[in-house]
KEFI-431962 format. One record per atom (N, C-alpha, C, O): x, y, z; residue in one letter. Coordinates in steps of 0.02 Angstrom, whole numbers, plus 50000, padded with zeros to 5 digits. Each point is the difference from the previous one (the first is absolute). Layout:
<rs>
XYZA
...
</rs>
This chain:
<rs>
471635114357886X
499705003450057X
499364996550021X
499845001650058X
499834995149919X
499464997949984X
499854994250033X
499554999350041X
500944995749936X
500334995650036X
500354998650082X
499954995450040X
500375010249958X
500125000250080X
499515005750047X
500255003250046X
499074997349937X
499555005650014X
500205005550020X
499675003050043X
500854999249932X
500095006650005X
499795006149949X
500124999949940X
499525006150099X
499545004049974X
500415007149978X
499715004249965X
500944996650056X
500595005750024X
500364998949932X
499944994149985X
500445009549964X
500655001349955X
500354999050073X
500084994950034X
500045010049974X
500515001250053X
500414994650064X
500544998950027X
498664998749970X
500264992850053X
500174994049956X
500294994750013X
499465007449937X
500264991549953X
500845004249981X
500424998650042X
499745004449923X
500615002349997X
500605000650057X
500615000649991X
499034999250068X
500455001150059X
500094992950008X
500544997550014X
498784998549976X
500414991750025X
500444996749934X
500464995950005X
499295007049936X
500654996549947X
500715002150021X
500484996450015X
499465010649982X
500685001850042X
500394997050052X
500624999450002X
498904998550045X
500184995150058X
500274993549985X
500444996650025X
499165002649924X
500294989649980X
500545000949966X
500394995249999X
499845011749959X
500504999149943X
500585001350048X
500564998549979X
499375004550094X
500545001250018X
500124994850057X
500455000350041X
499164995749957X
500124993250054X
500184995449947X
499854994350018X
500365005949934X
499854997149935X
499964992650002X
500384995250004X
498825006749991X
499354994249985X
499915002249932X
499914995549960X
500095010650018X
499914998649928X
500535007549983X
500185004450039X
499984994549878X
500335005449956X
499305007349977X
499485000049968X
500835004050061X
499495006149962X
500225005649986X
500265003950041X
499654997349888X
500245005049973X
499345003749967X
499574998449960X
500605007850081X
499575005149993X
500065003549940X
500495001249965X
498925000150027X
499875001449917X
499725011250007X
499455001950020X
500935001149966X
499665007749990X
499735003249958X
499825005949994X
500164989549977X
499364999949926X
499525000050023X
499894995250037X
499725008649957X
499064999550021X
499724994049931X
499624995250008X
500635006549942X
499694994549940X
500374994549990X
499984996849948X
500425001650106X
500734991950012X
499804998050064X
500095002750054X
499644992249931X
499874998750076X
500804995850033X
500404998449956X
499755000450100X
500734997250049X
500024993749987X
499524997849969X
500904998750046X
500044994849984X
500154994250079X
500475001350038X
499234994949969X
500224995350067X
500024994749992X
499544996449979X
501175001450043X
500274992049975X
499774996250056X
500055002650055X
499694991149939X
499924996350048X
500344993449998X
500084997149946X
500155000350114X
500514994650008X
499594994350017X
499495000550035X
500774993349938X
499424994350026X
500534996950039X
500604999649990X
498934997850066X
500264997850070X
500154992150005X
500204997450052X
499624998049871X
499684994850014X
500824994450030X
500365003150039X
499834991349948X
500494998050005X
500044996249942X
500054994050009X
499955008049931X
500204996749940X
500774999949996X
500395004350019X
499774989149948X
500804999050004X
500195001249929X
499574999549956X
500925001750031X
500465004749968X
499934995149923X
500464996549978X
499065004249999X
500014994849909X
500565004349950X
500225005350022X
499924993349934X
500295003649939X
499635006049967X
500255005249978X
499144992950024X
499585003349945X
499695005750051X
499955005849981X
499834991850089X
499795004850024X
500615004250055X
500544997550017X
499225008750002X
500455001650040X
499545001550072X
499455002750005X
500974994550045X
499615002450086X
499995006450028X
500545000850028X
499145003749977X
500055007150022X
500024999150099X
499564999350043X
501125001149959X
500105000150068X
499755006150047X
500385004849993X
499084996550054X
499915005050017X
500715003950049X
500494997450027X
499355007949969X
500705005050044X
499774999850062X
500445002750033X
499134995850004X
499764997150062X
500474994950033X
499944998450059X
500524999049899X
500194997450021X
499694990850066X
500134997550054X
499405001349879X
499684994450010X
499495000550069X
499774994650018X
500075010250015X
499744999950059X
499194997849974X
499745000249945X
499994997650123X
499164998050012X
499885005050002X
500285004150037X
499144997749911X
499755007150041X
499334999250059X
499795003950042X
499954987549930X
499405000450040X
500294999650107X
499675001150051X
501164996749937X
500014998950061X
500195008150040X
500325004849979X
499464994550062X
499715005750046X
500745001150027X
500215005549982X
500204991450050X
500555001250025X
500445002949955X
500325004750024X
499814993449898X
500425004949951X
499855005049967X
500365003949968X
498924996050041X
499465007849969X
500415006150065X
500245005549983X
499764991450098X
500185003250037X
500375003949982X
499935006049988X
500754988850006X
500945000050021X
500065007049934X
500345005150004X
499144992749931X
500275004149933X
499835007350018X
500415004449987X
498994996950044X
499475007950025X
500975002750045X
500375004649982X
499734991050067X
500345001050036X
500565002949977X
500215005550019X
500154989249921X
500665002949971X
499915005849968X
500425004350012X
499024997549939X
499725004949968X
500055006250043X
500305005349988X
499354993150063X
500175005950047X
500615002650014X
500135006049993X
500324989450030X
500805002350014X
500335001749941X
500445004450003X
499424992949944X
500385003049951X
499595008749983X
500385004549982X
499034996850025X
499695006850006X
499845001850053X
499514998250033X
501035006949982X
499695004450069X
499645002249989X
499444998850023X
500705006349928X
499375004349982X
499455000450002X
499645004850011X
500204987149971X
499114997250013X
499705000750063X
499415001750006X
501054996750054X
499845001850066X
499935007450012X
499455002150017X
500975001449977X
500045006850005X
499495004149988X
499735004250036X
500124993749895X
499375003149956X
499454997950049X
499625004850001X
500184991050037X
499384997250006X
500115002350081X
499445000850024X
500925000150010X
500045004050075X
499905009349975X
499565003350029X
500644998449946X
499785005349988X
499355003449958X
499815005849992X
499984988649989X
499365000649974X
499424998350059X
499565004150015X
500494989650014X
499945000550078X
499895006950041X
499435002050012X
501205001850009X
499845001850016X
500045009649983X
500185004350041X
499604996849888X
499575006549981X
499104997549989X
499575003849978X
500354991450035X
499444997350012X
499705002350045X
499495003549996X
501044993550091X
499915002850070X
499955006950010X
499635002450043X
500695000749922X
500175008650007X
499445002349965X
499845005550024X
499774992949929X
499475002049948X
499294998750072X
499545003750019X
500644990950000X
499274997850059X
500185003850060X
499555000950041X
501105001749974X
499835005950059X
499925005749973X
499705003850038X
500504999149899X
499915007050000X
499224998649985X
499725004350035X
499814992249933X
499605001349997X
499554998850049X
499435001949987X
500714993750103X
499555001350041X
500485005950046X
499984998450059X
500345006449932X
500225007350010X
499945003449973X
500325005050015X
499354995349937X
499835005149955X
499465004550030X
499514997450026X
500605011649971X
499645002250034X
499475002249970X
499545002550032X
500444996749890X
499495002349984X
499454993449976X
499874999149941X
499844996850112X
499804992449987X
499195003749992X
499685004850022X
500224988149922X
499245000249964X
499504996650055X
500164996550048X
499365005049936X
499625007150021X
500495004450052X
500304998350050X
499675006849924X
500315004650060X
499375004250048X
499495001849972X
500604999150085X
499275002650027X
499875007049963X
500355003549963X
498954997450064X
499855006049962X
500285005050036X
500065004649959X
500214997950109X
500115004650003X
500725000249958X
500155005949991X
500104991949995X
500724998949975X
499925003749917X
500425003549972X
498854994450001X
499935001849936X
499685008550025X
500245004849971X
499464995850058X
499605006850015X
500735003450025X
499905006150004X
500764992450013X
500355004050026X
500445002449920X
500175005649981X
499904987149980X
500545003349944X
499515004749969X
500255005649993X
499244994149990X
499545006149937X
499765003750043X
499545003149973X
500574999150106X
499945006150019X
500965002349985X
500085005849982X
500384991150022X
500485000049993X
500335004049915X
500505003549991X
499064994449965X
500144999949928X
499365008849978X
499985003549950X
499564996750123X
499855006449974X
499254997449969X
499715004749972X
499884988750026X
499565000649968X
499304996650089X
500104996850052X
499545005249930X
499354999050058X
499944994950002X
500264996349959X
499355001550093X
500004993050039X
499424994049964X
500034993850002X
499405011349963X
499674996849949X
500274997749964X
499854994149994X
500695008549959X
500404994949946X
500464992850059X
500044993949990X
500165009550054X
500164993950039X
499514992050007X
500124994049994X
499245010750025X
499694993350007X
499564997249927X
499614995349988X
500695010549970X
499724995449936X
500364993649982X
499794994549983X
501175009450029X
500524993849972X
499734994250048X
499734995549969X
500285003750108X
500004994850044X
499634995449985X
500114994049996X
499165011049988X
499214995749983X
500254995349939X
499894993950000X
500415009149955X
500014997449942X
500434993949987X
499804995849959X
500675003450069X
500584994650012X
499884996350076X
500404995750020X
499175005750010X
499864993650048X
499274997449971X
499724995550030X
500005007149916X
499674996949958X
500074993249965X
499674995149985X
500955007450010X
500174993949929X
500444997650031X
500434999049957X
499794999250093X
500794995950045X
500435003649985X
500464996249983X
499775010450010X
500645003949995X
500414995249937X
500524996649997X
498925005449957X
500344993849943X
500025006049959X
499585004550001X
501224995149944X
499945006849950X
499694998449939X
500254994549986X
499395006849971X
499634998749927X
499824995350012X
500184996149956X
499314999750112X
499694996850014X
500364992449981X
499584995549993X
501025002850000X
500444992550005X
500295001850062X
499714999650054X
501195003649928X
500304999850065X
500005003450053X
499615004650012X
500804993650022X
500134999650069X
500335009350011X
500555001149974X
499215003150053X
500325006450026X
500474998350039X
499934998050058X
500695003049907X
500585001850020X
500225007850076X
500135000350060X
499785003849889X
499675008050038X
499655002550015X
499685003149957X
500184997350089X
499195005749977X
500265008250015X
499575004450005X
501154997250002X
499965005549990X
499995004149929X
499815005449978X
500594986749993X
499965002849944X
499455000949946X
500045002649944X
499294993850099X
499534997849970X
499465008850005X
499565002549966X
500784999150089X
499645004450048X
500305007149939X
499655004849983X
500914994450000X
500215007949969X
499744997749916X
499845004649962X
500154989350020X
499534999249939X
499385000649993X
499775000649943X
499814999250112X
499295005450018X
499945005249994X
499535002749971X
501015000550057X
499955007750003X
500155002249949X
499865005949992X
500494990649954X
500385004249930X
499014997749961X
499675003849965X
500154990250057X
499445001249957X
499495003250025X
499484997849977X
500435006950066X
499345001950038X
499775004149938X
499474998349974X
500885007249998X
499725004549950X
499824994149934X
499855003949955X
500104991450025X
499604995649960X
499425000850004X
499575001449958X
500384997350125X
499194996549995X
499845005750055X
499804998050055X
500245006349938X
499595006550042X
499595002549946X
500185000449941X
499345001050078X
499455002249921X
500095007850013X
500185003550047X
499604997349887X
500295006249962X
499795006149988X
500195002449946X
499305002850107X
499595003549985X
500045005249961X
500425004550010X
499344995549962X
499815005249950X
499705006350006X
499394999550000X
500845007050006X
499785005450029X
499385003049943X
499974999349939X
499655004050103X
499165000249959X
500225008249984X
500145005150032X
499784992749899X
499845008249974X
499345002449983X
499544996549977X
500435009550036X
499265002849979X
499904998149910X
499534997149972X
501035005550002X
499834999549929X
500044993749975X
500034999749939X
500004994450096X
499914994949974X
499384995949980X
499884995149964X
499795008950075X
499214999449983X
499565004649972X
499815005250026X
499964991549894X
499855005749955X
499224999950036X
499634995249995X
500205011150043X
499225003650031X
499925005349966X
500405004650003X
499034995349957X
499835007149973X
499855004250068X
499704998450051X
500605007349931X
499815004350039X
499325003450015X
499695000250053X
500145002649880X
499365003249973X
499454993750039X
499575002450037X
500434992949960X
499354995350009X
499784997250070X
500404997050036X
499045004049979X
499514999450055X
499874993550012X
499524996849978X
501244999950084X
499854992350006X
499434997150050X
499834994350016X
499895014250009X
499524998150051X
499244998949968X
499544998850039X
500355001749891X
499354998049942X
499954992050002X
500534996850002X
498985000549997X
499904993549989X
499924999949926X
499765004349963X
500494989550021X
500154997549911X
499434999449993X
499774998349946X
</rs>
């Protein structure tokens, strides 16, 4: 990984995958977490056929890879022999497209104006002060949630206010007479 600067598991595993099945090289995946896989590599050189040694013919079927015209023709055949690869990648395309219109149609878009917020929490039953506490408070910080991402909702941001309003409403405490020990008998109008 290190070697080909890649920083990703995932992307180094997706391109071994790729070479073993263009087969540039043998790889056999290992599901052992404590076995690591094994990957055969083929040498390309043109050594001729001695007794003692043996020539590892690649399954490439001798092609250049530096030449640009058979790197083409191979992407090419690769393709026709997998539809699927096309398929997969137009439809990923386009829930991409469909993801970038619903979200500039989306009706509940960030920032939403304030009357829009003053209408749902007169809507939900709570006063217009808690309204402009939520607004104040999230066009504070960029309508960002736990101060990283990006607000998705704010309605939903808006009914997770209201479930916390009784948190942080302070808590009065009703005054009893007998909670304060005053002698009765004694004359608080005497100077000490």
């Amino acid at each position: 990984m290190k070697m080909a600067k890649i920083g990703s598991v995932n992307t180094y595993t997706k391109c071994i995958k790729e070479l073993h099945m263009w087969s540039y090289i043998q790889y056999e995946p290992s599901y052992n977490p404590h076995k690591g896989s094994l990957i055969y590599l083929y040498t390309f050189d043109n050594a001729t056929d001695r007794g003692d040694e043996i020539a590892l013919r690649p399954i490439i079927n001798n092609t250049n890879i530096v030449n640009k015209e058979n790197l083409i023709e191979q992407t090419q055949n690769f393709e026709l022999k997998n539809p699927d690869m096309n398929t997969k990648k137009e439809e990923k395309e386009m829930l991409r497209e469909k993801r970038k219109d619903e979200d500039l149609n989306h009706s509940g878009s960030i920032p939403p104006p304030f009357e829009h917020v003053k209408i749902y929490f007169d809507e939900k039953g709570f006063p217009t002060n808690e309204a402009e506490k939520f607004y104040n408070y999230f066009e504070s910080n960029g309508w960002l949630v736990g101060g990283r991402a990006r607000m998705k909702d704010w309605k939903a941001a808006a009914r997770n206010w209201i479930l916390n309003i009784p948190k942080f409403t302070p808590r009065s405490k009703p005054h009893q007479l007998g909670s304060i020990r005053l002698n009765p008998s004694k004359n608080y109008g005497e100077p000490l």
